[in-house]
mmCIF file of the N, C-alpha and C atoms, coordinates in Angstrom:
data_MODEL
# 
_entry.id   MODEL 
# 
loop_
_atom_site.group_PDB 
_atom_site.id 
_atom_site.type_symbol 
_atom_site.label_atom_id 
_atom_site.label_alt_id 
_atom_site.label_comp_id 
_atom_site.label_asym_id 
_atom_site.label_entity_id 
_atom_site.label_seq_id 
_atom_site.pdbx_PDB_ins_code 
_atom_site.Cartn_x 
_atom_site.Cartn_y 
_atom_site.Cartn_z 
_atom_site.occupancy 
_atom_site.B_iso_or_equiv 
_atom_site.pdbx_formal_charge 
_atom_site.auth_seq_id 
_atom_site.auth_comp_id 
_atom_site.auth_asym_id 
_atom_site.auth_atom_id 
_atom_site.pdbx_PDB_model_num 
ATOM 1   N N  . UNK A 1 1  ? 100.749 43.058 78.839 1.00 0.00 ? 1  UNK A N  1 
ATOM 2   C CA . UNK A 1 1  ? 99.710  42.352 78.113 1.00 0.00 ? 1  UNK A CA 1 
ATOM 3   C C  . UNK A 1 1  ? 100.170 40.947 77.753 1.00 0.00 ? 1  UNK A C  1 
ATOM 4   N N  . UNK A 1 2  ? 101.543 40.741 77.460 1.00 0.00 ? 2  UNK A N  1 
ATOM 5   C CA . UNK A 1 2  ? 101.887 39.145 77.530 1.00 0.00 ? 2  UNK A CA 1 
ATOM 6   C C  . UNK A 1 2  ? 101.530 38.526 78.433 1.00 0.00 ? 2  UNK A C  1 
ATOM 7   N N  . UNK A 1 3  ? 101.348 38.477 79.791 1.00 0.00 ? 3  UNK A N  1 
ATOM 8   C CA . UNK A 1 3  ? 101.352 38.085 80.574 1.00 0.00 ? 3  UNK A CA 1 
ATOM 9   C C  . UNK A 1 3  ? 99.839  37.075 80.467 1.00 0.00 ? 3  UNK A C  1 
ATOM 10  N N  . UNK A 1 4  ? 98.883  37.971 79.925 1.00 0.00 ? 4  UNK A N  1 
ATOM 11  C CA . UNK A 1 4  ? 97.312  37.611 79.784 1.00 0.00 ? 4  UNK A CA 1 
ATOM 12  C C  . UNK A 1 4  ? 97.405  36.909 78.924 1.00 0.00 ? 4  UNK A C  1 
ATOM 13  N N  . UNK A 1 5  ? 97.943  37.339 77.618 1.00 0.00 ? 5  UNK A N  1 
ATOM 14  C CA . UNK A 1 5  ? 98.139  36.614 76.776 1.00 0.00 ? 5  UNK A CA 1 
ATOM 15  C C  . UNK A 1 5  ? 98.385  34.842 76.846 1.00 0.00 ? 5  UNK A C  1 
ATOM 16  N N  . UNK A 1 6  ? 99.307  35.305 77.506 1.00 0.00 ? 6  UNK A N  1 
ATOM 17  C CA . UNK A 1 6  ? 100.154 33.290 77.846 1.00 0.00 ? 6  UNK A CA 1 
ATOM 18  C C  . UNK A 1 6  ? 98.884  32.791 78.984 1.00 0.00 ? 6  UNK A C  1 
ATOM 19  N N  . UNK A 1 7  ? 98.138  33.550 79.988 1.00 0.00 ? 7  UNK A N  1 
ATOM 20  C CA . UNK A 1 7  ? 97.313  32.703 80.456 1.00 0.00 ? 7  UNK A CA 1 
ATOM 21  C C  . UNK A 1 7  ? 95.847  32.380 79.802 1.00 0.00 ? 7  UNK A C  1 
ATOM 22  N N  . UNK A 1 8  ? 95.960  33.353 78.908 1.00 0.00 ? 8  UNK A N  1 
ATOM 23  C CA . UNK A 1 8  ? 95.056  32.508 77.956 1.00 0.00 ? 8  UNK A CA 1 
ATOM 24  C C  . UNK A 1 8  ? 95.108  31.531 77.361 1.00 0.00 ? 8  UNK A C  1 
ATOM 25  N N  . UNK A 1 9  ? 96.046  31.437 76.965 1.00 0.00 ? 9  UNK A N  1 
ATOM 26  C CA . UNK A 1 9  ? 96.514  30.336 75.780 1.00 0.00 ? 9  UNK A CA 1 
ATOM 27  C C  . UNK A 1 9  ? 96.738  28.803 76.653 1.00 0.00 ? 9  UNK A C  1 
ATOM 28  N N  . UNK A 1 10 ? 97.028  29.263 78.555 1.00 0.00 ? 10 UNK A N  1 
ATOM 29  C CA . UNK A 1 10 ? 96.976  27.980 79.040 1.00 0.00 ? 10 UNK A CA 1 
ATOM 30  C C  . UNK A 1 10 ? 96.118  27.475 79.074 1.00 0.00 ? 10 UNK A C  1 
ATOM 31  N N  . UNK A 1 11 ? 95.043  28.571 79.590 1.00 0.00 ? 11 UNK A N  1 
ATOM 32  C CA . UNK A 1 11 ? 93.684  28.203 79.984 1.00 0.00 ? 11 UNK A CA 1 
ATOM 33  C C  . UNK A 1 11 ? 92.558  27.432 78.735 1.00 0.00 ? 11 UNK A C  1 
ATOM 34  N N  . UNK A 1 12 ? 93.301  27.913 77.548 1.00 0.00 ? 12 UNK A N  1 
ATOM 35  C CA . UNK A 1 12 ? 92.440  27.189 76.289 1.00 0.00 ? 12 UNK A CA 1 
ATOM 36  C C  . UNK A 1 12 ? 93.030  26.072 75.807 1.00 0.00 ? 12 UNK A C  1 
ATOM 37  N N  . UNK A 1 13 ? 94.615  25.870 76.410 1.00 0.00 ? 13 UNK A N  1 
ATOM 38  C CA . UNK A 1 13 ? 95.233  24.327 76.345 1.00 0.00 ? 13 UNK A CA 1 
ATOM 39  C C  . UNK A 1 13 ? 94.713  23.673 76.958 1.00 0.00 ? 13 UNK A C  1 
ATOM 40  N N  . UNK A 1 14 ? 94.553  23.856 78.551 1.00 0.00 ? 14 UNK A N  1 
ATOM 41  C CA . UNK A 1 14 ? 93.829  22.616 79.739 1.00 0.00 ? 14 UNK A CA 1 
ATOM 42  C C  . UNK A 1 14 ? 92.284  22.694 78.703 1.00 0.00 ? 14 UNK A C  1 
ATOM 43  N N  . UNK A 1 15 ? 91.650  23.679 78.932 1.00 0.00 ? 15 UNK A N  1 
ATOM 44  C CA . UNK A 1 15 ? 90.279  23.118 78.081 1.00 0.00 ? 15 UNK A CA 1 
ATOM 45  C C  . UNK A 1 15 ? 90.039  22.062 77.380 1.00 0.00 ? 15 UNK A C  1 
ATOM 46  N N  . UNK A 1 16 ? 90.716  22.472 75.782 1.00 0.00 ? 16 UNK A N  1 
ATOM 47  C CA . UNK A 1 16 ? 91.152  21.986 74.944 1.00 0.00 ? 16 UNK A CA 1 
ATOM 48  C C  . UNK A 1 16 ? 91.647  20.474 75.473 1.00 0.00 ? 16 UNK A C  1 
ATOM 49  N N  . UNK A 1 17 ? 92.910  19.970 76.264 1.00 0.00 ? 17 UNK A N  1 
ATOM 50  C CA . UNK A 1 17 ? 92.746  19.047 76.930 1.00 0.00 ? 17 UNK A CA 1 
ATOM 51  C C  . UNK A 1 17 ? 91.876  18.304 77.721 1.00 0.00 ? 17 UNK A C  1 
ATOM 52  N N  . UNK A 1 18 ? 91.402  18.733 78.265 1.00 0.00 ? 18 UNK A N  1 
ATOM 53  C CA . UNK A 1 18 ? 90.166  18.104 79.329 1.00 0.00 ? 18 UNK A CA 1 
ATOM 54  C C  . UNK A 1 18 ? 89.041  17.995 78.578 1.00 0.00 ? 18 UNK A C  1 
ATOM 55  N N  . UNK A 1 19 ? 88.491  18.840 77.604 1.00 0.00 ? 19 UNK A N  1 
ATOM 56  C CA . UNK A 1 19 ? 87.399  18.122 76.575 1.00 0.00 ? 19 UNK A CA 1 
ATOM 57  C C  . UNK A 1 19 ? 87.674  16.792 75.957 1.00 0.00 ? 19 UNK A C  1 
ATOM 58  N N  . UNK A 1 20 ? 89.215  16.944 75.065 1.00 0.00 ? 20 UNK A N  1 
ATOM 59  C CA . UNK A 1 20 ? 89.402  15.893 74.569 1.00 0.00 ? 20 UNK A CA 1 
ATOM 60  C C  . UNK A 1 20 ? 89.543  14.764 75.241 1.00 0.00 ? 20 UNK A C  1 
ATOM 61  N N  . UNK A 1 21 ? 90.168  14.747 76.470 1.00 0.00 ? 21 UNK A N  1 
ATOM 62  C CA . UNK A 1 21 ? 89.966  13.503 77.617 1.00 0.00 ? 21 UNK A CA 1 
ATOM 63  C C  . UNK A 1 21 ? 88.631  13.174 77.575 1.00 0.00 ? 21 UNK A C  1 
ATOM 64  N N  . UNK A 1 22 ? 87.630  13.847 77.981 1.00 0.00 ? 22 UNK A N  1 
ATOM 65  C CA . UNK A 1 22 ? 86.299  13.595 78.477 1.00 0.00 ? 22 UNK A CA 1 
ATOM 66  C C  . UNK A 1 22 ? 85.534  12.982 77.323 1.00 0.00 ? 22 UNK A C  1 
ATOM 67  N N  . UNK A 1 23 ? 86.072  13.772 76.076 1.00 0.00 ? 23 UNK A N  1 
ATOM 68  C CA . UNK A 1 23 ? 85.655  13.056 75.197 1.00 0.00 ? 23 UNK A CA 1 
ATOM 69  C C  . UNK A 1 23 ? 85.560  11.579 74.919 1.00 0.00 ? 23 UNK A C  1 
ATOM 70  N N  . UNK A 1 24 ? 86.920  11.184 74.856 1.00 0.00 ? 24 UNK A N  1 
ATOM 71  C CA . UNK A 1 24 ? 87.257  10.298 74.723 1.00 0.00 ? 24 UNK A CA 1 
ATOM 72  C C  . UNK A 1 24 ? 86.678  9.240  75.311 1.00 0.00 ? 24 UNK A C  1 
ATOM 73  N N  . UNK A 1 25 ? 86.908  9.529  76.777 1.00 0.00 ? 25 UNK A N  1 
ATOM 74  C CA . UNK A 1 25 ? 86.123  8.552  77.884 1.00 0.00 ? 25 UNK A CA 1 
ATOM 75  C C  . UNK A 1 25 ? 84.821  8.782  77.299 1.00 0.00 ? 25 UNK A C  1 
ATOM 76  N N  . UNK A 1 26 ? 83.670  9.521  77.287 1.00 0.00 ? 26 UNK A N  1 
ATOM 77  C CA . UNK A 1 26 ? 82.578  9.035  76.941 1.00 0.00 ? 26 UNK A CA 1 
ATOM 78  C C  . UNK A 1 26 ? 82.324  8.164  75.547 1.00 0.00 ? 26 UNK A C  1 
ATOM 79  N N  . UNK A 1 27 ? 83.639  8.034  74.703 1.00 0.00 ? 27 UNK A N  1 
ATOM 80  C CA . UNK A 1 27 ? 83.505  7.655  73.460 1.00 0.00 ? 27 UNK A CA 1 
ATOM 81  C C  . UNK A 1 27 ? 83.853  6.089  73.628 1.00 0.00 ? 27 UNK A C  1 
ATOM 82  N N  . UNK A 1 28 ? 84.688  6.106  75.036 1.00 0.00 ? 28 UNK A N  1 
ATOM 83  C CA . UNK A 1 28 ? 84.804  4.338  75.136 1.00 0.00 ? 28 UNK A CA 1 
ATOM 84  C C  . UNK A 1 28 ? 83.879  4.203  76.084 1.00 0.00 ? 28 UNK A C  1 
ATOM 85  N N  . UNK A 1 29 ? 83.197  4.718  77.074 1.00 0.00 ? 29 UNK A N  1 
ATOM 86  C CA . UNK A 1 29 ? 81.923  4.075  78.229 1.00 0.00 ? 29 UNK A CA 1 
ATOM 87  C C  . UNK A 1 29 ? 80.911  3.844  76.969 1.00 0.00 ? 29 UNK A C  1 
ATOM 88  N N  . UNK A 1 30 ? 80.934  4.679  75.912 1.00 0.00 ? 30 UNK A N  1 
ATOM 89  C CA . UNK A 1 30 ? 79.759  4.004  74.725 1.00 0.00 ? 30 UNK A CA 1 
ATOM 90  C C  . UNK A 1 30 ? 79.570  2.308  74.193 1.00 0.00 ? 30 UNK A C  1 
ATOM 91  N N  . UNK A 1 31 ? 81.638  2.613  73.496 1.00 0.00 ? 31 UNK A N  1 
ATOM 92  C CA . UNK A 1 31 ? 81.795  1.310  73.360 1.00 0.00 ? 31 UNK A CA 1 
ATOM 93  C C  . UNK A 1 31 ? 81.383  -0.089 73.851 1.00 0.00 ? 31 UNK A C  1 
ATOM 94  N N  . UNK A 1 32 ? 81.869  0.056  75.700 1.00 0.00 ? 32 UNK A N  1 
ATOM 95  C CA . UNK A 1 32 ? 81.977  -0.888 76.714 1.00 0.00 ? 32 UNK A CA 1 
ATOM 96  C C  . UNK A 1 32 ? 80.958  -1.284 77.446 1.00 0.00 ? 32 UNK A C  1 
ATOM 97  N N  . UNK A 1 33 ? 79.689  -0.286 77.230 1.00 0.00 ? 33 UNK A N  1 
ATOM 98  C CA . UNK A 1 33 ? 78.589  -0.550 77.411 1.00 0.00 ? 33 UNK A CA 1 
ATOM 99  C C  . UNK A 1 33 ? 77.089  -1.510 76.411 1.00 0.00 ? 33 UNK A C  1 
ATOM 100 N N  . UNK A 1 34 ? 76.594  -2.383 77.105 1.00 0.00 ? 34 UNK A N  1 
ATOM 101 C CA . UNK A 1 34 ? 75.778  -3.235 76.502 1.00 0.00 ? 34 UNK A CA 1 
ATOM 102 C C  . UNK A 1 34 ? 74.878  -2.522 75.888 1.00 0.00 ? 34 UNK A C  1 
ATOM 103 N N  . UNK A 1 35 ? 74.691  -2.477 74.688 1.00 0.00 ? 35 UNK A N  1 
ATOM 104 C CA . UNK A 1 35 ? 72.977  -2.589 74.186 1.00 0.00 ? 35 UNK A CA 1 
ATOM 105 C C  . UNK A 1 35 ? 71.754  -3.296 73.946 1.00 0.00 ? 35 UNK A C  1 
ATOM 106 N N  . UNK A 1 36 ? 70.884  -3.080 74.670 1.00 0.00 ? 36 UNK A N  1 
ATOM 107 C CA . UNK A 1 36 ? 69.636  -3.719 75.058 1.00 0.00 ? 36 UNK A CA 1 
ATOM 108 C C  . UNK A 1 36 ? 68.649  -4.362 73.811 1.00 0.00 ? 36 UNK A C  1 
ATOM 109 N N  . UNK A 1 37 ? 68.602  -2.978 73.033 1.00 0.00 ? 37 UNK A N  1 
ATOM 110 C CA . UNK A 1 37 ? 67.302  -3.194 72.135 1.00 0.00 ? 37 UNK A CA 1 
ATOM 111 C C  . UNK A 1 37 ? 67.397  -1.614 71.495 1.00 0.00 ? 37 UNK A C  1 
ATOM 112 N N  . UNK A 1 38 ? 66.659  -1.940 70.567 1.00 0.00 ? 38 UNK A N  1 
ATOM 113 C CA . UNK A 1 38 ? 66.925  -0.585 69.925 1.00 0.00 ? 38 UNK A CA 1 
ATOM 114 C C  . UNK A 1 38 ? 66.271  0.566  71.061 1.00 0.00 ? 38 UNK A C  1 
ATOM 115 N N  . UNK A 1 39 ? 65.014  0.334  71.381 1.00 0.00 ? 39 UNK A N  1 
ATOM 116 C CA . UNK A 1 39 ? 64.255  1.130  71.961 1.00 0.00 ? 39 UNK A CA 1 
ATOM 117 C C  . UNK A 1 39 ? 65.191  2.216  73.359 1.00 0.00 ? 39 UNK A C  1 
ATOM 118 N N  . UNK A 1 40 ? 65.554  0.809  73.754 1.00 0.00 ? 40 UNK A N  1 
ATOM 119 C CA . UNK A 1 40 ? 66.752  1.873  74.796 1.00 0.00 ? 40 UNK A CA 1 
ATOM 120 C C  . UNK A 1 40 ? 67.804  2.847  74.193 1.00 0.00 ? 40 UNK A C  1 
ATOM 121 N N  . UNK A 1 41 ? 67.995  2.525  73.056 1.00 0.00 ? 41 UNK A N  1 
ATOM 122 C CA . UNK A 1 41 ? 69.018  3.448  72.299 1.00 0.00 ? 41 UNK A CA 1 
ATOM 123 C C  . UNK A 1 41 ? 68.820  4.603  71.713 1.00 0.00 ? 41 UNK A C  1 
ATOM 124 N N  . UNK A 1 42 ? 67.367  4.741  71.882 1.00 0.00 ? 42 UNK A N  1 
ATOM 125 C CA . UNK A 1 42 ? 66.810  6.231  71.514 1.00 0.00 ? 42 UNK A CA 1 
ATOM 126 C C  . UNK A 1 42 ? 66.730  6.991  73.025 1.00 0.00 ? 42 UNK A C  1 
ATOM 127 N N  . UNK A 1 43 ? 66.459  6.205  74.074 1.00 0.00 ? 43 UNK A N  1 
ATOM 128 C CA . UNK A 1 43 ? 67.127  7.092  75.210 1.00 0.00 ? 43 UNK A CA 1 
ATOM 129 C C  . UNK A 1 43 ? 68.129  7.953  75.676 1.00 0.00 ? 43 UNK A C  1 
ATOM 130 N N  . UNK A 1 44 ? 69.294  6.683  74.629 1.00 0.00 ? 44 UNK A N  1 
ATOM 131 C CA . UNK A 1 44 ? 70.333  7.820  75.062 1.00 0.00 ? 44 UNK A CA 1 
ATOM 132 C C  . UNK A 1 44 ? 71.225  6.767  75.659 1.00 0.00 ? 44 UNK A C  1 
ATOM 133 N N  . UNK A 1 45 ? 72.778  6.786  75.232 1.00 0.00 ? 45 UNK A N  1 
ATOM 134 C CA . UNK A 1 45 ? 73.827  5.985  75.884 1.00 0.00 ? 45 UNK A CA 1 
ATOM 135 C C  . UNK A 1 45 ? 74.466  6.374  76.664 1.00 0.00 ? 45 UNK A C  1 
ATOM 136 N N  . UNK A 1 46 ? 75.127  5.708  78.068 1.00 0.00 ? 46 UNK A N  1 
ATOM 137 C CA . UNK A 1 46 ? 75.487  5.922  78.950 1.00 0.00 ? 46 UNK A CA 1 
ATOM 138 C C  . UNK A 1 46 ? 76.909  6.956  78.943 1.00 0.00 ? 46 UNK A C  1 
ATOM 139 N N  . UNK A 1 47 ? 77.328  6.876  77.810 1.00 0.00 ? 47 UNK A N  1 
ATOM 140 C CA . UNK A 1 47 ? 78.253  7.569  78.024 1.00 0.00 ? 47 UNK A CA 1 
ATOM 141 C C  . UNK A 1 47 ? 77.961  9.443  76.924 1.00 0.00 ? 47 UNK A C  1 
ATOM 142 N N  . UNK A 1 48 ? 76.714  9.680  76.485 1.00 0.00 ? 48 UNK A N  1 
ATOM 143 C CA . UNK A 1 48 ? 76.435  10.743 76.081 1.00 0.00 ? 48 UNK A CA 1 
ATOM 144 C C  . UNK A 1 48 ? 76.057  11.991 76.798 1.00 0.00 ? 48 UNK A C  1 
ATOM 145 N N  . UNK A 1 49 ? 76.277  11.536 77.842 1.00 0.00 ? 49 UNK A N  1 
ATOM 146 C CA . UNK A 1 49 ? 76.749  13.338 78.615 1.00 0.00 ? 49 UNK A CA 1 
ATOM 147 C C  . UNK A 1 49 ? 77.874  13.604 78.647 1.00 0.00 ? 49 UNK A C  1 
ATOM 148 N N  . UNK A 1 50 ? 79.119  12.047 78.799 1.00 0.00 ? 50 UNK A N  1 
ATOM 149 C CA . UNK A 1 50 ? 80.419  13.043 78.697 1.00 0.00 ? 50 UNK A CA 1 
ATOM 150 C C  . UNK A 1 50 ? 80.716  13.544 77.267 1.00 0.00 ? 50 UNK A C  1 
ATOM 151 N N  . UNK A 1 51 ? 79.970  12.883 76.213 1.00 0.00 ? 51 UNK A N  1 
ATOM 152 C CA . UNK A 1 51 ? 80.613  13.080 75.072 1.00 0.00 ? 51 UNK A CA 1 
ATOM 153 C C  . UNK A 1 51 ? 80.085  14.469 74.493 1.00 0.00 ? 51 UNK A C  1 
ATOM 154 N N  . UNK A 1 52 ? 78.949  15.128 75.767 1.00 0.00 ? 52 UNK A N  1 
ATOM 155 C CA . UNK A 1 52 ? 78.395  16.387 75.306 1.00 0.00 ? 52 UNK A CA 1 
ATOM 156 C C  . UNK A 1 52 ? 79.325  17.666 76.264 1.00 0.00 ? 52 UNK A C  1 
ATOM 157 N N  . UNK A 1 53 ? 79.457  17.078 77.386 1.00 0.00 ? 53 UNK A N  1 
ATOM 158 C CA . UNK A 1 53 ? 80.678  18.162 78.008 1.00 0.00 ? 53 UNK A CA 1 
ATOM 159 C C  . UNK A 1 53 ? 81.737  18.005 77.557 1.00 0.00 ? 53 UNK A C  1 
ATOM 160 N N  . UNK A 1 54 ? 82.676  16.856 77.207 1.00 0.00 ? 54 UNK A N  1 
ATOM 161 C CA . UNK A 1 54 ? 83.637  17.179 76.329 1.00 0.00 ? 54 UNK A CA 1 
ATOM 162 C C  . UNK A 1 54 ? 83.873  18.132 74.638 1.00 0.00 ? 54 UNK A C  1 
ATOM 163 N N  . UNK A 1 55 ? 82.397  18.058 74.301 1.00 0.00 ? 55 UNK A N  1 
ATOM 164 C CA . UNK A 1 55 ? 81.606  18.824 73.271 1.00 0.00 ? 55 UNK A CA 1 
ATOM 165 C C  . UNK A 1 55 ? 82.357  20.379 73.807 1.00 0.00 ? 55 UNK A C  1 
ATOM 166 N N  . UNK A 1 56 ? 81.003  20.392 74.617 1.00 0.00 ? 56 UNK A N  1 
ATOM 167 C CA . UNK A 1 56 ? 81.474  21.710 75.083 1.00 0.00 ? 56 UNK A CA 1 
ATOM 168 C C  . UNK A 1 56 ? 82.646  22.017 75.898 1.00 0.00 ? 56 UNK A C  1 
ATOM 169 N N  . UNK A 1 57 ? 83.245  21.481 76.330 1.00 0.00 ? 57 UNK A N  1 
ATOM 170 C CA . UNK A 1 57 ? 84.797  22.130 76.898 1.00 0.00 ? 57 UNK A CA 1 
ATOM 171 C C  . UNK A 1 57 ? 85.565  22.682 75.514 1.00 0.00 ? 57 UNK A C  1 
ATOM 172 N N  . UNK A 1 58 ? 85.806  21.684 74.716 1.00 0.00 ? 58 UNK A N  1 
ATOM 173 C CA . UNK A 1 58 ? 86.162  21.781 73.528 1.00 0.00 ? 58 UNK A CA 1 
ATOM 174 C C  . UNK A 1 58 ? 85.972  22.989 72.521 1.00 0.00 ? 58 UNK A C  1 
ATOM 175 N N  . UNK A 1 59 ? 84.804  23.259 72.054 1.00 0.00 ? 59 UNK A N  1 
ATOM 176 C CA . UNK A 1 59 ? 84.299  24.678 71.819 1.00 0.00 ? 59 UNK A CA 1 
ATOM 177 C C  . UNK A 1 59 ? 84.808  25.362 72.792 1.00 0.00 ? 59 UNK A C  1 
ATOM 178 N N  . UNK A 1 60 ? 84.772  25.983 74.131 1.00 0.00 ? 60 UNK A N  1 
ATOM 179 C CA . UNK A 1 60 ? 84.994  27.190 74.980 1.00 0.00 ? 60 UNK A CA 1 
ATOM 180 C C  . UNK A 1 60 ? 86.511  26.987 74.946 1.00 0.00 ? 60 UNK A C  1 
ATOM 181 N N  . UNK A 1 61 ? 87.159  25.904 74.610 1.00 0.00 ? 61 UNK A N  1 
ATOM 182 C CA . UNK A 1 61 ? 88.914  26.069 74.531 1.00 0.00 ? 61 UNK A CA 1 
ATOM 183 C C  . UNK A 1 61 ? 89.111  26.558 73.525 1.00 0.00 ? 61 UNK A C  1 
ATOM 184 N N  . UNK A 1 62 ? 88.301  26.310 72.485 1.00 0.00 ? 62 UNK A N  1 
ATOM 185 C CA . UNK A 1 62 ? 88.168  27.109 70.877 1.00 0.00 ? 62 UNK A CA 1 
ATOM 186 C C  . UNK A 1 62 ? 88.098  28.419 71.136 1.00 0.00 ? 62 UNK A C  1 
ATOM 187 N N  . UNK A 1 63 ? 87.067  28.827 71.989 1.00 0.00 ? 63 UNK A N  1 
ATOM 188 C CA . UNK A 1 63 ? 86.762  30.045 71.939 1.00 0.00 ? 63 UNK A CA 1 
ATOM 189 C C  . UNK A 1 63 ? 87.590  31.004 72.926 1.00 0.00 ? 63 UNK A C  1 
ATOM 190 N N  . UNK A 1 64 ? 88.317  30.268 73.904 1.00 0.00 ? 64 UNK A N  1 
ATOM 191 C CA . UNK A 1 64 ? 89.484  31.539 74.349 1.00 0.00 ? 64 UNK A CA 1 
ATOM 192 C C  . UNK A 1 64 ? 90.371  31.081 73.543 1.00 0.00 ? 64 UNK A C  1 
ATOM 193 N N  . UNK A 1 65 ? 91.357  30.460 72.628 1.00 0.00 ? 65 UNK A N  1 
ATOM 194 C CA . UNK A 1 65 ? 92.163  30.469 72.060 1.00 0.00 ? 65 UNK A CA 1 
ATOM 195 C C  . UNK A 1 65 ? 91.803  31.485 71.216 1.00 0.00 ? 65 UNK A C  1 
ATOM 196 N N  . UNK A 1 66 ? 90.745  31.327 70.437 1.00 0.00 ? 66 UNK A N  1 
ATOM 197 C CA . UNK A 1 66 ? 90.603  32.485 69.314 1.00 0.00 ? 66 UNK A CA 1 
ATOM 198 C C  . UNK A 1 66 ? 90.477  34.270 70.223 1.00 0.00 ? 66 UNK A C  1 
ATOM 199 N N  . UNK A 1 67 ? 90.211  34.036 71.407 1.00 0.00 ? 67 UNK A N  1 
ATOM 200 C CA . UNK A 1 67 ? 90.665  35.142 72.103 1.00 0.00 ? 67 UNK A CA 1 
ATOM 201 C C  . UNK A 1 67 ? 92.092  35.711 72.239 1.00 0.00 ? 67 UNK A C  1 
ATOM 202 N N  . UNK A 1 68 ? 92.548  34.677 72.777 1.00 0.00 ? 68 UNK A N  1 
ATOM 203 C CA . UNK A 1 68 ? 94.301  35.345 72.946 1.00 0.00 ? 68 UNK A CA 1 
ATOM 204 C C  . UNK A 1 68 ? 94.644  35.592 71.727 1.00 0.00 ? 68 UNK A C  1 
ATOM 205 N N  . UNK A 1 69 ? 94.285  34.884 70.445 1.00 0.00 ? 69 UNK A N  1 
ATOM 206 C CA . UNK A 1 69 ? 94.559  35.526 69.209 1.00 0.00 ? 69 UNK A CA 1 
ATOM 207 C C  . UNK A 1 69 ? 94.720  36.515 68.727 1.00 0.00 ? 69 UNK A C  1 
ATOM 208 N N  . UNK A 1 70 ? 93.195  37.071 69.250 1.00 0.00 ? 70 UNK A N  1 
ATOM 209 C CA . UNK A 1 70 ? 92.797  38.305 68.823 1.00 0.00 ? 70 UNK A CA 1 
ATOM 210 C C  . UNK A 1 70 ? 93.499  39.172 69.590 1.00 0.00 ? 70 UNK A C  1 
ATOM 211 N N  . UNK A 1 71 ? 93.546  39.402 71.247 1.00 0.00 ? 71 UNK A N  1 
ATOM 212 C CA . UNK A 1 71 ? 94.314  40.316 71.896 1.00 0.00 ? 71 UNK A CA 1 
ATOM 213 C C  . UNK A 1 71 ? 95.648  39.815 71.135 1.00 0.00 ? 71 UNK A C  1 
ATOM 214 N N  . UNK A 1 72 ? 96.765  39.303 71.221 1.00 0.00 ? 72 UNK A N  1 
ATOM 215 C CA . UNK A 1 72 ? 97.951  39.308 70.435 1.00 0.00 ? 72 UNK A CA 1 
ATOM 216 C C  . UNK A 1 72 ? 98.077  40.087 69.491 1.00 0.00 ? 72 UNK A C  1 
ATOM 217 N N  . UNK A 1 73 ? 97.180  39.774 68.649 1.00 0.00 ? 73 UNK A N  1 
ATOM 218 C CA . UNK A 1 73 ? 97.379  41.138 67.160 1.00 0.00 ? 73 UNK A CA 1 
ATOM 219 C C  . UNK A 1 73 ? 96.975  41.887 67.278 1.00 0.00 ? 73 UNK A C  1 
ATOM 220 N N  . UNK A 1 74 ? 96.016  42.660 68.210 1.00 0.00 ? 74 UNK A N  1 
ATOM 221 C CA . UNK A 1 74 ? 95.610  43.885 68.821 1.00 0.00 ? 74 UNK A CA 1 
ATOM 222 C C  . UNK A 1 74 ? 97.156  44.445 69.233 1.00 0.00 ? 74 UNK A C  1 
ATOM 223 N N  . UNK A 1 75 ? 97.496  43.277 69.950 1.00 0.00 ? 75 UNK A N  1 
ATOM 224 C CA . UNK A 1 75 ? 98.383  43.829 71.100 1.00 0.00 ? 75 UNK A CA 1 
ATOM 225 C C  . UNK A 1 75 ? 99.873  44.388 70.495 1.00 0.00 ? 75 UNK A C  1 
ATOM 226 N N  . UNK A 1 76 ? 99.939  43.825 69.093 1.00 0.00 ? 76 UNK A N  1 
ATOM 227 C CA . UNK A 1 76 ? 100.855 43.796 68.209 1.00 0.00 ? 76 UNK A CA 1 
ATOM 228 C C  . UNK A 1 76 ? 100.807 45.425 67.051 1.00 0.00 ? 76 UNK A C  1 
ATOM 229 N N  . UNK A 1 77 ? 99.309  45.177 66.962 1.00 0.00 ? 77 UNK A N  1 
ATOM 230 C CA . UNK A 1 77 ? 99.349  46.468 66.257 1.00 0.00 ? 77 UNK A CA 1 
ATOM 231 C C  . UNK A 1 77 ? 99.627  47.705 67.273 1.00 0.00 ? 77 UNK A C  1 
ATOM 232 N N  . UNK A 1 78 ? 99.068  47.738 68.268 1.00 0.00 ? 78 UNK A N  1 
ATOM 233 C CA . UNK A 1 78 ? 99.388  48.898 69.356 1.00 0.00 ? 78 UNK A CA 1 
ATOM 234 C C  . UNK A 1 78 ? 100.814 49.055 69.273 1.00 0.00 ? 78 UNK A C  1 
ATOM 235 N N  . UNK A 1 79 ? 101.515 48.325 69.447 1.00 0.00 ? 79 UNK A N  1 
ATOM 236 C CA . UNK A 1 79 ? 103.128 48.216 70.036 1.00 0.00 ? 79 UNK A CA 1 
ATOM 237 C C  . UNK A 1 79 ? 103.751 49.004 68.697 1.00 0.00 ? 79 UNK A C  1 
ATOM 238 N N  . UNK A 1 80 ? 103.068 48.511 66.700 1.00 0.00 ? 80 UNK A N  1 
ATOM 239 C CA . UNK A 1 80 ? 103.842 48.975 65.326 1.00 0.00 ? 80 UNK A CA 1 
ATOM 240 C C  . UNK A 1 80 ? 103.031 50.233 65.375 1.00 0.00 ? 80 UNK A C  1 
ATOM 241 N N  . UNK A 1 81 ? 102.200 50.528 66.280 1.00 0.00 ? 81 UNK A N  1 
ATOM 242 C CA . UNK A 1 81 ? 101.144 51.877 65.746 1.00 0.00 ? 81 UNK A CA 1 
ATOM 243 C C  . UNK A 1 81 ? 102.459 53.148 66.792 1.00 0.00 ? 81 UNK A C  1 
ATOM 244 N N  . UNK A 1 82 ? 102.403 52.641 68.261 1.00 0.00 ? 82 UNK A N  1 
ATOM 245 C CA . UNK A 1 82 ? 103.236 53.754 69.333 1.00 0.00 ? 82 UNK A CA 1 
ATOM 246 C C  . UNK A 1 82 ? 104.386 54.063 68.350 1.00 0.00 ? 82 UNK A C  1 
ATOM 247 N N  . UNK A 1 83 ? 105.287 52.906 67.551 1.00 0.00 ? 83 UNK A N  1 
ATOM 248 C CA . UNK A 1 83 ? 106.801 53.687 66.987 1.00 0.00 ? 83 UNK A CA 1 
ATOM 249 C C  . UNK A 1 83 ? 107.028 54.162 66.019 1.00 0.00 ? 83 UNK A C  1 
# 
């Protein structure tokens, strides 16, 4: 069960990483990009889709981390429950 364990915990690091990248980048294409007029700005800025998949990568790295969590202390009580 370690084994799952640790590839969880990678798999919710790269997440966790790659949201926050993506984030980021959509947080400077916001910056670096011109604004027109207000009216265009209720459309929506060029860089607010990455800043919504980095959204969500972010959450789902949340959410297998809090997985391997949970198997770990599962996995922990099994191991103090067998001796």
């Amino acid at each position: 069960m370690g084994k799952t364990i640790a590839i969880l915990f990678a798999i919710s690091l790269s997440l966790l990483a790659t949201g926050g990248l993506t984030y980021r980048f959509g947080t400077s294409v916001n910056l670096h990009s011109p604004q027109l007029d207000e009216l265009s700005s209720l459309a929506g800025s060029p860089g607010d889709k990455w800043l919504f998949v980095g959204g969500v990568l972010i959450l789902l790295g949340g959410a297998v981390a809090l997985a391997a969590i949970k198997s770990l202390i599962q996995d922990r009580r099994e191991l103090q429950s067998t001796r």
